[in-house]
C-alpha positions in Angstrom: 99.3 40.9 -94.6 99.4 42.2 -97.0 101.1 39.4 -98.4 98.6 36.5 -99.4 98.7 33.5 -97.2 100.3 30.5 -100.0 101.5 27.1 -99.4 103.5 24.8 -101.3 104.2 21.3 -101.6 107.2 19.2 -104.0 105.8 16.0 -105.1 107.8 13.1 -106.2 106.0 10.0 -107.5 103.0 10.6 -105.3 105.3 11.1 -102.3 105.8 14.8 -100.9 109.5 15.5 -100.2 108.8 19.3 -99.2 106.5 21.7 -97.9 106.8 25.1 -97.6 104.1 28.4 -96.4 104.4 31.8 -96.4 106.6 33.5 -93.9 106.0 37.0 -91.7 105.5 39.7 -94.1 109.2 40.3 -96.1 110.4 37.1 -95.4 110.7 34.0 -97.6 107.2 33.1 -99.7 106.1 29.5 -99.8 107.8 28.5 -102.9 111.2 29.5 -101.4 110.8 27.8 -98.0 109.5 24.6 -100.1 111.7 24.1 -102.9 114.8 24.8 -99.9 113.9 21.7 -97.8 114.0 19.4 -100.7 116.9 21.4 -101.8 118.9 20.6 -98.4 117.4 17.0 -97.8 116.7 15.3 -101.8 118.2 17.7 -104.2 118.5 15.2 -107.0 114.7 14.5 -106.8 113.7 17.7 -107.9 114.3 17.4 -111.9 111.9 14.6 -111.4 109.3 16.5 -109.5 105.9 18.6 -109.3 105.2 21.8 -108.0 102.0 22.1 -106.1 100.9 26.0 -105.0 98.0 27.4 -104.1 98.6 30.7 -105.7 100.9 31.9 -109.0 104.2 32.2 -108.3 105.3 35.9 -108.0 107.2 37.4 -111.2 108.4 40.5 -109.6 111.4 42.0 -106.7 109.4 43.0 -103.8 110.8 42.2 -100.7 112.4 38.9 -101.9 113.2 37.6 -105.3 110.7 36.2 -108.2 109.6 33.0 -106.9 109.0 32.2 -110.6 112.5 32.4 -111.2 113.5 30.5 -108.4 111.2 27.3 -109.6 113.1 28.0 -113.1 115.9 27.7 -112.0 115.6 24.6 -109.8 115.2 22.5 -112.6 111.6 21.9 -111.8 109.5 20.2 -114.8 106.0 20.6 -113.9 104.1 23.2 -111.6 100.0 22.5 -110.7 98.5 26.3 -109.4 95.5 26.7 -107.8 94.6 30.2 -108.9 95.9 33.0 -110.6 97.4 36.3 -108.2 95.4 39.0 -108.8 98.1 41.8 -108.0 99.1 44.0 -110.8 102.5 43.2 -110.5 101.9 39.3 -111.1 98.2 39.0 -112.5 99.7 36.3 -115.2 103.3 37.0 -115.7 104.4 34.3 -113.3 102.4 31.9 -115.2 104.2 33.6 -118.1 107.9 32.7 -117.3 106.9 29.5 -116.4 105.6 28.6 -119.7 108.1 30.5 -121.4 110.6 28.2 -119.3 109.0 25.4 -120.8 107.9 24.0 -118.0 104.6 21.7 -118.1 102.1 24.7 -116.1 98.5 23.5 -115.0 96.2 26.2 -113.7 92.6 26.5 -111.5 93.1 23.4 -109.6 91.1 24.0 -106.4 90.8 27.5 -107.4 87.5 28.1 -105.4 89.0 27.0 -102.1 92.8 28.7 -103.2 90.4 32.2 -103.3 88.5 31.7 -100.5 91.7 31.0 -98.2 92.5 34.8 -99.8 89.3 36.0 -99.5 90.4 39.6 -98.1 93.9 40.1 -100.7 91.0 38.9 -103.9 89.0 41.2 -102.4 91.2 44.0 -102.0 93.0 43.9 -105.4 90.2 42.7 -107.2 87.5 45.3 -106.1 89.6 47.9 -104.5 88.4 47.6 -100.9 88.5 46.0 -97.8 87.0 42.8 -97.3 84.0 43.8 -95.2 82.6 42.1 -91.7 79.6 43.4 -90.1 79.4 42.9 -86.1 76.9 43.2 -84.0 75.0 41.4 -80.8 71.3 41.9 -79.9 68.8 40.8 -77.2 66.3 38.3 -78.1 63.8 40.6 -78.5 66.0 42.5 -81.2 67.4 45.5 -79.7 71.2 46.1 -79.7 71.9 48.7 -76.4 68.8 49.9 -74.4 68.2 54.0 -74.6 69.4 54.8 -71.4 72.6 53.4 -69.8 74.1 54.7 -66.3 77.6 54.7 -67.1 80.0 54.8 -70.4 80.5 51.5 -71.1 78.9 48.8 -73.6 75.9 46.7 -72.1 77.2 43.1 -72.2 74.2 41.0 -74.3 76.2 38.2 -75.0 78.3 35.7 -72.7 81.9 35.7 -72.0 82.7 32.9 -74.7 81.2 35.1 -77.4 83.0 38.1 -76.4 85.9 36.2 -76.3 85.6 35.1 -79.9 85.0 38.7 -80.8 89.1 39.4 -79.8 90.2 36.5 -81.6 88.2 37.9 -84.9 89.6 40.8 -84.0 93.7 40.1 -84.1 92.7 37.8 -87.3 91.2 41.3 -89.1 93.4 44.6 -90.3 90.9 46.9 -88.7 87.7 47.6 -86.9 85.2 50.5 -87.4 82.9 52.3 -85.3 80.9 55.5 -85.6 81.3 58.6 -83.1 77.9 57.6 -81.3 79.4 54.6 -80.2 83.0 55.8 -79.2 80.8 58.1 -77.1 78.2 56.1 -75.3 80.9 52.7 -75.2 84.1 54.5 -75.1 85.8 51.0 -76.3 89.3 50.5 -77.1 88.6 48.2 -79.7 91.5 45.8 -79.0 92.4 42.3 -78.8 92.9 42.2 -75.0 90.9 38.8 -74.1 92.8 37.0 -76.7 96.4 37.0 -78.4 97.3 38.9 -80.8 97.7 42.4 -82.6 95.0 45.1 -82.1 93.5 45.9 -85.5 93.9 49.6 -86.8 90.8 51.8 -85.2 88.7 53.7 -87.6 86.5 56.1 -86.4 83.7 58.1 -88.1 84.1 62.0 -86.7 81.9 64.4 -89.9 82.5 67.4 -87.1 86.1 66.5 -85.8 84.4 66.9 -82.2 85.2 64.1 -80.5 87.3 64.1 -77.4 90.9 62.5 -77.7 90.7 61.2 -74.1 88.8 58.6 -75.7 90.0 54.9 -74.9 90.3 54.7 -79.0 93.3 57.7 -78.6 95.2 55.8 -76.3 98.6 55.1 -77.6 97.3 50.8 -77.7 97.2 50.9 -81.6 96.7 53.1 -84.2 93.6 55.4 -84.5 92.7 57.0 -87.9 89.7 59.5 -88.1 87.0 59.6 -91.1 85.1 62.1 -91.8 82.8 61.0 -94.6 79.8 58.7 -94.0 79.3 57.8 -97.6 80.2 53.8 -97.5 81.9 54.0 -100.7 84.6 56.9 -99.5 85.0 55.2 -96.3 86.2 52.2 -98.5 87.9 53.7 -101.0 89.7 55.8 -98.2 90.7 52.4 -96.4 91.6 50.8 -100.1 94.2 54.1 -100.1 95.8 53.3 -96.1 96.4 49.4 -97.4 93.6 48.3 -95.3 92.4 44.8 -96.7 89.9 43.6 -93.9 87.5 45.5 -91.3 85.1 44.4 -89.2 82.7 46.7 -88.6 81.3 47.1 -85.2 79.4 50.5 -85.0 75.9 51.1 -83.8 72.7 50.3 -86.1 72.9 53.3 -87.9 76.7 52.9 -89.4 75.8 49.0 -89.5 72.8 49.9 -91.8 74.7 51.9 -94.0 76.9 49.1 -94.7 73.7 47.1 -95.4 71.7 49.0 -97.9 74.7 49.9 -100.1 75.4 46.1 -100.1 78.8 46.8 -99.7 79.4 43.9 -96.7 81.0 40.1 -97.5 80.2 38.5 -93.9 77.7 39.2 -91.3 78.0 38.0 -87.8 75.5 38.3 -85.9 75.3 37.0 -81.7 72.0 36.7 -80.0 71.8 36.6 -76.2 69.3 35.6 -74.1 68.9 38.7 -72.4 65.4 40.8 -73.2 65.4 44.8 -73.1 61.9 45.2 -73.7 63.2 48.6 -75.5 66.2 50.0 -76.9 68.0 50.9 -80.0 66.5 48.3 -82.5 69.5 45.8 -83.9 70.7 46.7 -87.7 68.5 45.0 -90.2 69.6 42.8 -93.1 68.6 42.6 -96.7 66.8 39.3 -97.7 69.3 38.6 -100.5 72.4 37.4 -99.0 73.7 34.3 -100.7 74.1 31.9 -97.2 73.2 31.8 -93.6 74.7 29.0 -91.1 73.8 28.9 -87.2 75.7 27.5 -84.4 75.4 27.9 -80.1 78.4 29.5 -78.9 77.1 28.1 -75.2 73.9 29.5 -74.7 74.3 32.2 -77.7 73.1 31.6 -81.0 75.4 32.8 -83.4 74.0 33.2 -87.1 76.6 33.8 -90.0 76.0 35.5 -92.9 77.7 35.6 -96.6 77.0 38.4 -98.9 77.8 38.1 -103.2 78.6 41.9 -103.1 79.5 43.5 -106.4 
């Protein structure tokens, strides 16, 4: 991020002679790193070969140089793309110099599966907002934290595997939101600490600007930004502003079942334990019109997935 995540293959007679993916953000893009192996290894094939990317080839300086200028000048005849970029600055106009080049351009190959491996950067430039997760784990009698807890800590309704999996989600998201009830009764730090990788960005939900900054999600870990809204189209409209392309959000039921009933979510993940609470705050509630659900046992957890078709 926020660079999408492309990759690239150079064809020659039904043989690949390069490969090529997206480097760390401001380095080379796939097309570069491709079209250089075959460059170094069989530059006299390349006159003779195809092109295959998952997404347009950029038309713009950004951190590097046009990648659509680059295949241009290689000599390259014929270029298959999975799906068009929707970022203003390309949106077409690779596609554009390609054919203006003359070279032999064949578009929406795959172009379902090219989106879905960009889900959150479609998401973000197409409908101005983060790419949405809801979080949450409940009891198996449907409550998500019972109504009284002795200490300041979340009560553990899930087992160790499935918490675990929770950290890797989280280093593979930009961001994680909560609302002030929970920074209050959990005090989490919201990071990636049982798995490797970055901490997401912390969002919090403060209306009153009340809550106490020796709260773990102040400490100097990762960054921390402070809402103050709880209208669900702000809060992502607010996040679209700071570059945030993905959140998971892992508040209590009532932040959760915002989300919900303003339909604004893409994926729901949802863990149930095998614990009972008898009582407690009731889990978050989902619509009925979600397009898919899958389940799977993360040991003795059930784990239910759910896809959205927001607007």
């Amino acid at each position: 991020m926020p660079n999408p995540s492309v990759g690239a293959l150079l064809v020659h007679h039904d043989t690949i002679i390069a490969e090529g993916y997206t480097s760390t953000y401001g380095g080379a893009h796939a097309e570069v790193n491709c079209i250089a192996f075959a460059k170094a290894n069989t530059p006299h094939l390349l006159s003779e070969s195809t092109l295959y990317v998952t997404l347009e080839p950029c038309s713009h300086f950004g951190k590097t140089p046009p990648c659509a200028d680059l295949v241009i000048d290689s000599g390259i005849p014929r270029v298959v793309i999975g799906t068009i970029d929707p970022f203003a600055k390309v949106a077409g106009r690779g596609l554009k110099k390609l054919i203006e080049a003359n070279i032999d351009v064949t578009v929406g190959i795959l172009e379902e599966e090219c989106k879905a491996v960009n889900k959150r950067f479609f998401t973000f430039h197409e409908k101005k907002r983060p790419y949405v997760i809801l979080k949450w784990a409940q009891s198996l009698d449907g409550y998500i934290a019972p109504l009284e807890k002795e200490q300041q800590k979340p009560v553990w309704l899930t087992n160790q595997y499935s918490r675990q999996l929770v950290h890797k989600w989280r280093s593979e998201e930009q961001a994680i939101l909560i609302g002030a009830n929970t920074a209050i009764s959990d005090n989490p730090s919201l990071t990636t600490r049982d798995w490797h990788g970055a901490s997401p960005v912390r969002i919090v939900i403060d209306t009153t600007n009340s809550l106490s900054r020796d709260l773990a999600i102040f400490d100097d870990q990762t960054r921390t930004i402070v809402l103050n809204t709880i209208d669900v189209n702000e809060i992502c409209s607010q996040l679209y502003n700071e570059g945030i392309q993905s959140i998971i959000i892992e508040g209590g039921t009532k932040t959760l079942q915002r989300f919900i009933e303003s339909t604004i979510w893409d994926e729901a993940l949802v863990f149930t334990g095998t614990a009972t609470l008898t009582e407690g705050v009731t889990a978050p509630i989902l619509s009925k019109n979600f397009k898919e659900a899958t389940s799977k046992m993360i040991k003795n957890d059930i784990l239910t997935m759910y896809k959205n078709d927001p607007s």
